[in-house]
N, C-alpha and C positions, 0 to 999 in steps of 0.2 A: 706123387702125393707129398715128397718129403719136400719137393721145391716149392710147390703152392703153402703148405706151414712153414715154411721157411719166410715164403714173402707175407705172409698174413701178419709173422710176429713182427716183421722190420717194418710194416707200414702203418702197425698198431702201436710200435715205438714213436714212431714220428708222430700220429696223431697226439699221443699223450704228451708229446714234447710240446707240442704247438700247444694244447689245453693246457698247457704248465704254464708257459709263458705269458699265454692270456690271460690265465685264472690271477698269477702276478704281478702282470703289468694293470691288472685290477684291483687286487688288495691295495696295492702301493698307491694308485689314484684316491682311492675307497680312504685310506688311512691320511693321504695327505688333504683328501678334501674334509674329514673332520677335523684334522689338525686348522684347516684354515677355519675353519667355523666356529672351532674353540677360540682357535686368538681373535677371528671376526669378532663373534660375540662379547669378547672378556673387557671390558672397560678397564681396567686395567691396562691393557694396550693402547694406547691413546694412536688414536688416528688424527691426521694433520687438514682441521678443517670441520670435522666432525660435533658435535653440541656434547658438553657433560653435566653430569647434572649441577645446577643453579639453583643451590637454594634460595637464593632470595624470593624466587620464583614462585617458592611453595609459602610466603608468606602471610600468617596466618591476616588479613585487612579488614576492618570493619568495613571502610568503604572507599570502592576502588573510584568514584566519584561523588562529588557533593553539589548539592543543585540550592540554589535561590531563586525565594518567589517574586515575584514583582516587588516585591516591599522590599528585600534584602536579608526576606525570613528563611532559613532554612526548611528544606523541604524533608521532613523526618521521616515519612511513610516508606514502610519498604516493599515497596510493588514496582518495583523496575532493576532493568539487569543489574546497576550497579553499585546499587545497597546491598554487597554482599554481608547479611549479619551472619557470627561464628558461631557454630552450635560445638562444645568441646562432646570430644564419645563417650564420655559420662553419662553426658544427658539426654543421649538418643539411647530407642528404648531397642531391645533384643531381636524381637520381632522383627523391626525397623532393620538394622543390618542384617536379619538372615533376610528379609526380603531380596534386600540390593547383592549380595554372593550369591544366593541359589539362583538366580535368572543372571548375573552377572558374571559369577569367580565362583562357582561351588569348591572346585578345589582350593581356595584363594589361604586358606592356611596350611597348606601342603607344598607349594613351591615356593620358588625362592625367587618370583618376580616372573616369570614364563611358566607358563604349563604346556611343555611340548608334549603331551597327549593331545591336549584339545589342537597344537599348531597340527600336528600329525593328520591329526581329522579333517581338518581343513584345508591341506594340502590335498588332500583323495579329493574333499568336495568343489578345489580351485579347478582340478584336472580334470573331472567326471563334467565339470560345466565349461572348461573354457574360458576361465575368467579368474578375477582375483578378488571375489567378492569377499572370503571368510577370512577374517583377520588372528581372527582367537585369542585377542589380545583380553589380556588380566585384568583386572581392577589397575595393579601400579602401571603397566603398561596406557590406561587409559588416564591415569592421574599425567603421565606424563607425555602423551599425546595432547593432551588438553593447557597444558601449560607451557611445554619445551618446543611442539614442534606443529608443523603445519597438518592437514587434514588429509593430502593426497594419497594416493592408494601405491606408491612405488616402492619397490625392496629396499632401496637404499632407506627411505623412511623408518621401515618396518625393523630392520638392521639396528638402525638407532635407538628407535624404542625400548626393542629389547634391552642392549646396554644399559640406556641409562635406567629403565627398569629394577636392572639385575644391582647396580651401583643406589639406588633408593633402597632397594631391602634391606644392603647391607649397613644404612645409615641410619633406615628408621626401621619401629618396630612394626609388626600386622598393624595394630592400635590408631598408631602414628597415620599409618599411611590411609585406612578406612576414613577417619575423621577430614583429614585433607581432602581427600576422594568426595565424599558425601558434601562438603560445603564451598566445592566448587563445581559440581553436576549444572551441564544446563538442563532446562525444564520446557525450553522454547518460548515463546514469546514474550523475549528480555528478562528472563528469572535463571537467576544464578543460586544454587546452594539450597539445601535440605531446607532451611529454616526462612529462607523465602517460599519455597514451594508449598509449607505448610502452611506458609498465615496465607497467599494467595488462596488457593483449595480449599482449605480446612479452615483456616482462620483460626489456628492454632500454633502452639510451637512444638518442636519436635516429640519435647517428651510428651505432649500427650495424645499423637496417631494412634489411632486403634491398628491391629493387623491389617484389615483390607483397604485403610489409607496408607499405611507404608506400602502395601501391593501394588496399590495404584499409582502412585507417585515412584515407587523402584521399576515400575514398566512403561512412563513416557519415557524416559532419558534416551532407549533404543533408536525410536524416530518420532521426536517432540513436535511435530505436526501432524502426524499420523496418530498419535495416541493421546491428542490435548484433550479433556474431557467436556469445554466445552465445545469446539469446535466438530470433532469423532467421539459425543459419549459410546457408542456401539462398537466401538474398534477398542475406547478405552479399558472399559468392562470388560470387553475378551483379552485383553495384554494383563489385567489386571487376574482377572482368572490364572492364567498361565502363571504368572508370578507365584503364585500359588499352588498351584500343582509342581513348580519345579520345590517347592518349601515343601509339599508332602513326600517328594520321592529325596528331598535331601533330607529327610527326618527332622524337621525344623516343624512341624503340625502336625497332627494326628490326623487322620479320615474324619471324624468326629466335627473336629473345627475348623476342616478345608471344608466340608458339605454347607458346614455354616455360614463360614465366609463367602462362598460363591452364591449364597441364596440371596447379601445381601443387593442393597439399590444402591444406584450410584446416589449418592450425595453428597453436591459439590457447595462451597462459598460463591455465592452467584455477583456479592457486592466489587467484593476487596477487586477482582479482575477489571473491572472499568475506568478502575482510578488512575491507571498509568496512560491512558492515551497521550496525555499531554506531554510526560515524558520519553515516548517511544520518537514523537516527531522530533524532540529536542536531540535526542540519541541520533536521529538521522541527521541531523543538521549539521552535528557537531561534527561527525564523521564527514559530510561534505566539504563543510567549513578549515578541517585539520585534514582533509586526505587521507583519512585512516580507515581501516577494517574495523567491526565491532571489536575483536579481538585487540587490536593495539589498542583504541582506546580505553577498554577497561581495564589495559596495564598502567593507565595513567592514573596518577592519583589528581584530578585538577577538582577544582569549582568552577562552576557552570553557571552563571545569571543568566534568568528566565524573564520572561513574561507571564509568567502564570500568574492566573489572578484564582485564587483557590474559591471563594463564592462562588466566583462565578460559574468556573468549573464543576461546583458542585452542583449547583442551580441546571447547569446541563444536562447535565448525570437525572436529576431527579425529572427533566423536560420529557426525556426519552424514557424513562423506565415508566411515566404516566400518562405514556400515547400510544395511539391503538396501531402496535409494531405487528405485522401478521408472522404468526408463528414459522420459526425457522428463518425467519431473516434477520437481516440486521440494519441498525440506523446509526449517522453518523453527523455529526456537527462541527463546524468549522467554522470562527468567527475570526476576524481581523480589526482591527483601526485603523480607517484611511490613509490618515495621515500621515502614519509612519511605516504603513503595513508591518505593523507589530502583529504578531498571535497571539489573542488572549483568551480564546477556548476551542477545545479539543476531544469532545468527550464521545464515544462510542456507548454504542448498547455491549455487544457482545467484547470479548478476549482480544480482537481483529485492531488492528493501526488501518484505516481504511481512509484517510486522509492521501496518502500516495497511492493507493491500489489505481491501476488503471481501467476505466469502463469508458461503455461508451456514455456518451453526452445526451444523446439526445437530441430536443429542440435546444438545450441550454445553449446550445451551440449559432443559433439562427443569429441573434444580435453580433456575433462577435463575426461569425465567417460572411455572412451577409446584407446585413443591414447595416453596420459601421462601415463597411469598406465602400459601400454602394454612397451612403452619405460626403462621405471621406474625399472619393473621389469626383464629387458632384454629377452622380450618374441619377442621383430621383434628388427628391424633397422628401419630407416627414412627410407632404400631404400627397403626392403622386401617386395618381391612378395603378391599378395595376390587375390584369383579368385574372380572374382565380374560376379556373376551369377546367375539366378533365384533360388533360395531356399528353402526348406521347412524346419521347425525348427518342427517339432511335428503338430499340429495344426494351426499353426502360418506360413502363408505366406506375407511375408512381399516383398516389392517392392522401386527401388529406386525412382527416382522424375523423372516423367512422362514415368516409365518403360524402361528406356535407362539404359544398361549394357554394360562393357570394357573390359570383359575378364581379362588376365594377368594385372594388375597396380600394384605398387607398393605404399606401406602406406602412401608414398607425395603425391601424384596426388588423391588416395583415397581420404585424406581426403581434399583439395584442390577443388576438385569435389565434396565433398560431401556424399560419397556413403551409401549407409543403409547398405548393405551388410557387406563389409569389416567392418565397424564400429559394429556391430553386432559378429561378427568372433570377433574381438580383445577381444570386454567384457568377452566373454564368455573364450576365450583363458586365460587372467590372473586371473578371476575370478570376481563373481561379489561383493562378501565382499571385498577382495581387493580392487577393482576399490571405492567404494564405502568409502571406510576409504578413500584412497588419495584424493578423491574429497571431502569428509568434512573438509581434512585438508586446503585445498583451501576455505573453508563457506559455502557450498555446505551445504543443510539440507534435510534429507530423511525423507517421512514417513514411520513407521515399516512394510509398505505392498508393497514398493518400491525394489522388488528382484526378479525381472524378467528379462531378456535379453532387453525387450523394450524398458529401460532405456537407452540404447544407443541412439535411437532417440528422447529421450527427454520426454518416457511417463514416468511423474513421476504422484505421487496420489494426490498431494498438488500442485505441483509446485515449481518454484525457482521466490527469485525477480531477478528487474534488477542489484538493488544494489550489491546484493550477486554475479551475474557472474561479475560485473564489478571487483569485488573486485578478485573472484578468476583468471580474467584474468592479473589482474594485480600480480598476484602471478607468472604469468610466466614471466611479465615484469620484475618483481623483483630478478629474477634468483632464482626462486623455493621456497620462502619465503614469506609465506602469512601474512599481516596484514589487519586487518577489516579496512575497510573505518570510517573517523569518521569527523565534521563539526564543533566541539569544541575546541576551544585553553585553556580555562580555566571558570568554574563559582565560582563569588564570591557574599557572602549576601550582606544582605542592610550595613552593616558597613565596607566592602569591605578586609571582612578575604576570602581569595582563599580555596575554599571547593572542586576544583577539578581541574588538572591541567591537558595537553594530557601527560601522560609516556608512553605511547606504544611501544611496542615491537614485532619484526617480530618472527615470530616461521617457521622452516624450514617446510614447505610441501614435498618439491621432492628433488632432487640433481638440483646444479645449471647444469650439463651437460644435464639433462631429459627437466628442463623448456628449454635451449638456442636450441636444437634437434624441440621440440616440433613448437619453435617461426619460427625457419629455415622453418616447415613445413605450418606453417600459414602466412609468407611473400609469398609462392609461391598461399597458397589462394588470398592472395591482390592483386597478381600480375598477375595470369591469372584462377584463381577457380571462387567460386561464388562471392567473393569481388570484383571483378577485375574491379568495378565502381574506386575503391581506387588504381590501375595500376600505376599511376603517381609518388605515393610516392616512392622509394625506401629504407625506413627504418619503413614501417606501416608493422604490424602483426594482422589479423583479418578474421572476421567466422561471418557468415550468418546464421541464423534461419528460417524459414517459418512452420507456424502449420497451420492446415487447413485442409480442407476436398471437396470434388467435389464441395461441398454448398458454398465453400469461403473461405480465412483465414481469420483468426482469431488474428494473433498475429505473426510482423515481427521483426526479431532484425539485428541488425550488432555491433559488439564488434568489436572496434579496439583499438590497441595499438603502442604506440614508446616509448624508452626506456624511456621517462620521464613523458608520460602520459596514462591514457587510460580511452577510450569515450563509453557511453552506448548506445546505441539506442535502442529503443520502438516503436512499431506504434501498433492503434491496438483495441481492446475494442467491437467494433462492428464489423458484418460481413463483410469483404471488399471482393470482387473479387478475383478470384484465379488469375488474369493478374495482382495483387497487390504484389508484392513479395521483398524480402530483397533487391534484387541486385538493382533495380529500385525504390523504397522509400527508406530504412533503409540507403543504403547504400550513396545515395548525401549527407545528412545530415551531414553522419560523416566523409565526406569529407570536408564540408563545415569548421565542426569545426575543422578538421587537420589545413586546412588551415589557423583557426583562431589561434589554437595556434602557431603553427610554428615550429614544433621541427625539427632538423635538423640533430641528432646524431643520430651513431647507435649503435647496441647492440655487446656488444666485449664478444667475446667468451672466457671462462672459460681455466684454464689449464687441466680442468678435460675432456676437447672433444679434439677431435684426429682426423685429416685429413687420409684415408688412398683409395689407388688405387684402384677398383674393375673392373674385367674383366665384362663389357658392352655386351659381346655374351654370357659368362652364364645366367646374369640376364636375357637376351629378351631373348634367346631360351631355354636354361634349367630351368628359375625358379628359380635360387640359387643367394646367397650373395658368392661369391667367390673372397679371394683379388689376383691381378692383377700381374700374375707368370711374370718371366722375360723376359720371350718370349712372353708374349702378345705385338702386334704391338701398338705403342700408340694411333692409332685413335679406339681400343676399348680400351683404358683403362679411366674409369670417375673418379672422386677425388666425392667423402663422407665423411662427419661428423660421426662420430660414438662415443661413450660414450667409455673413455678408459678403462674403467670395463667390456667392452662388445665390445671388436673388434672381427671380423671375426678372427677366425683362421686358416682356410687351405688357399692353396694356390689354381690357378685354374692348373690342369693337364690335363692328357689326361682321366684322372680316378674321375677327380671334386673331389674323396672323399666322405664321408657320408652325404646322404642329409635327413637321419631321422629324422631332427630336422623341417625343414620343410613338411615333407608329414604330421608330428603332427600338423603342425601349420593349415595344407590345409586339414585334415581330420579330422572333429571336430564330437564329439558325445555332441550334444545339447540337454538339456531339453526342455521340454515344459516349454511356459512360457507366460502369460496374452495377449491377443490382443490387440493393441493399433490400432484402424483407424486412415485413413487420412495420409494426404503427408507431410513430412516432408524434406525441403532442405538442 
């Protein structure tokens, strides 16, 4: 017995030795890794490479850009990111910051730039998920994520923040740092700072938000597309709630005035939000124009020369707020000038930049992917025959709009009408790489899985925006010379050296003969096709879209043009009725604005096209382009436009001649090629 307690106590020494050692060799890690975290942390230690804080950064600007209108007038309104106006914390009301700390920093006058409780918490909830979603960062911690450092989610980031954080407390007061905080918040859709968020919303300034408009406005900032109130009022309302219940359990409201607060209705400014369209495209431009992120450029203090014609834009603004928009969608407008493809309006219904959104086209699509390239490359005429008939292409049975077919028509009234068929036959007739270069030369953009026949009626894999068809439709205004649309006259810096001036330059797309053929065939859309709301004009050229499905469409357009301008229309966003269609909304619209701008002149024909006679009883009863022998009686002989690289050459006989050229055009051996459902006008 005495040898077994003898070995019990020596192997119970050793164990306790070895837990000594470990338990040591653990504090000593334990103590050196807070010692690293303290000097990590400490700003104070400067690390080599690292950001400190920069005040200039936190500089208080009225406005971090300045914009001109077409006149040279300043543009004062402040409904875009980068009119940031200052509100000092005077004159934000109590309410207003217990809003933004109790959902944001409730502890935020308790530390000293971190609050490792909340980092603590979020540490358990990074580990329990797997991920690095909770940040825990503070109010100053977000002051200087939003002005010092990038948006990424990596420690070394998170590292820094802290620092320079803890190096702001020590510089400014709570006061100091709330006020900065509050007037550089984004709000989402290009609104920067308290005091834009309230005149956008409220159409007020700060000091006079009620309680549950400081709620609502201190609960976008979270995720400003998620909680925008017009875009999610229902998601708004509940973020806005919350914001509130975190102000009753931080003692900032009593139960009394939370019950009352959350009974109320959302009630937003429905005007001030439309007025920035014009400057949301300019903000994109600039950025493309400079190679900059939103972010750099609103570090810059420059002036920006526009195109903005403010009547006119407003004239927009009033088009669509007094046209019959079906509820929950939205409408969009986009004008240019030929000549210069300058943009000089830009107006939306809702909150939404819907000028770049990408959707599909539709038929808007037919003139540019098949019937310019078919002209182009002298594969028909304006007048050539073409069977419009039920078809199968491989697998792929396609139908036209509400299964109504014409037999014998020829490629004006095809495309005039509309038809899927005929437009289908052409693509495939010139080919679809072809088609496809000549419509990028127009801005047309594909995706690399965009190579199927479908693409005639508009199925593309991305889509197109609105801007892009405005622009390529105005390539056929332009007598077959495309220029990109652009909203810029010149930017110059703060010391006012011109860093960028418009030189643009049109680049040939087509022949001026193929655009003036093409326009000929879309005045007779205006004038009795799917446009034919636009009838009245006699110098308007334009094409109707409808996408959609049994379920509803989805997305109307109408494109018009005259030779000095041309109009986008948009409707769309949400499901509307299939009784919703171009002819009956898109098309009033940009009626309304022909009529707003007024153009008067027409498109003068090129010396490159050629009037020539064609016998009228070949084309109806034989199917041929035949020009008009000497003995045809003149009530069948019609006058045709024709490309003079491409006139008919036989005469009509008793013998017509070789009609091979057509039974190729009428006997096509199709591949297979992608389904695209749904009706397309």
């Amino acid at each position: 017995m005495k040898s077994i307690a003898v070995y019990y106590t020596i192997v119970m020494k050793k164990r306790h030795g070895v837990w000594f050692k470990i338990s040591l060799a653990f504090g000593i890690a334990l103590v050196a890794a807070i010692i690293f975290s303290v000097v990590l942390l400490e700003p104070n230690f400067k690390i080599h490479g690292w950001e400190s804080l920069d005040e200039t950064r936190l500089i208080k600007t009225e406005k971090a850009l300045n914009f001109l209108d077409s006149d040279g007038n300043y543009i004062s309104d402040t409904v875009y990111d980068a009119n940031r106006s200052y509100t000092p914390i005077t004159e934000i009301p109590q309410h207003t910051i217990d809003a933004f700390v109790s959902i944001e920093d409730k502890r935020f006058y308790k530390h000293r730039g971190v609050d490792y409780v909340r980092i603590g918490g979020a540490i358990i909830d990074n580990i329990k998920s797997f991920s690095f979603k909770e940040g825990a960062s503070t109010i100053s911690q977000q002051l200087i994520k939003n002005t010092h450092l990038s948006s990424d989610k990596k420690i070394s980031r998170k590292i820094k923040e802290i620092r320079i954080a803890k190096e702001l407390e020590r510089k400014y007061s709570k006061n100091e740092i709330l006020e900065m905080y509050l007037n550089m918040l984004y709000f989402g859709d290009n609104l920067y700072g308290i005091t834009t968020a309230a005149r956008i919303f409220f159409d007020k300034k700060p000091c006079e938000l009620s309680l549950t408009q400081s709620a609502l406005i201190a609960g976008i900032i979270n995720n400003p597309s998620r909680y925008n109130p017009y875009i999610n009022p229902e998601n708004s309302v509940k973020r806005r709630n919350l914001v509130l219940k975190a102000m009753l359990d931080n003692n900032k409201i009593d139960k009394t005035t939370y019950d009352k607060a959350i009974a109320e209705p959302l009630e937003i400014e429905t005007e001030n939000s439309r007025v920035c369209q014009y400057l949301n495209s300019v903000i994109r431009d600039a950025r493309k124009i400079l190679n900059l992120s939103k972010k750099q450029l609103l570090s810059k203090r420059l002036t920006i020369a526009t195109y903005y014609d403010k009547e006119l834009n407003e004239s927009l603004k009033n088009i669509i707020l007094q046209s019959n928009i079906p509820k929950d969608s939205d409408a969009h407008i986009a004008v240019i000038r030929n000549e210069n493809g300058r943009i000089i309006g830009d107006a939306s219904f809702k909150d939404n930049n819907l000028a770049y959104m990408k959707r599909q086209p539709g038929s808007t699509i037919k003139p540019l992917i098949s019937y310019a390239p078919a002209i182009e490359k002298g594969d028909i005429y304006v007048c050539s025959p073409i069977y419009d008939a039920p078809e199968e292409f491989g697998d792929y049975k396609p139908s036209n709009y509400r299964n109504r077919y014409y037999g014998w028509v020829d490629a004006r009234e095809a495309l005039a009408r509309s038809l899927n068929i005929p437009a289908i036959k052409l693509l495939k007739t010139s080919g679809i790489e072809y088609s496809k270069k000549l419509c990028s030369q127009m801005g047309i953009e594909f995706a690399k899985s965009d190579n199927n026949l479908a693409l005639a009626l508009g199925g593309m894999t991305e889509g197109t925006t609105l801007q892009q068809l405005v622009d390529a439709y105005g390539t056929l205004a332009r007598n077959g010379r495309y220029l990109e649309g652009n909203s810029i006259r010149y930017i110059a810096d703060e010391e006012g050296n011109l860093i960028y001036s418009d030189s643009r330059h049109s680049n040939t797309a087509m022949g001026d003969d193929t655009a003036f053929l093409v326009n000929t065939m879309l005045k007779d859309c205006a004038s009795k096709g799917t446009a034919s709301a636009l009838s009245n004009f006699g110098n308007v050229c334009a094409k109707t879209g409808t996408v959609g499905n049994s379920d509803g469409n989805t997305d109307i357009y109408c494109i018009a043009y005259t030779p000095k301008y041309t109009i986008g229309v948009w409707v769309g966003d949400s499901k509307m009725s299939n009784d919703i269609t171009a002819s009956n909304t898109a098309c009033p619209i940009a009626k309304k604005v022909l009529n707003l701008l007024g153009d008067k002149t027409d498109f003068v024909k090129p010396d490159s096209v050629k009037c020539r006679y064609i016998d009228s009883v070949a084309l109806k009863e034989n199917h041929v382009v035949l020009l008009a022998g000497k003995d045809v009686p003149i009530k069948d002989k019609i006058c045709e436009w024709f490309a003079e690289r491409n006139l008919p050459t036989e005469y009509s006989t008793p013998q017509y001649g070789d009609y091979s050229y057509y039974d190729e055009l009428l006997n096509l051996d199709f591949d297979n090629f992608e389904i695209i459902e749904g009706f397309f006008d």
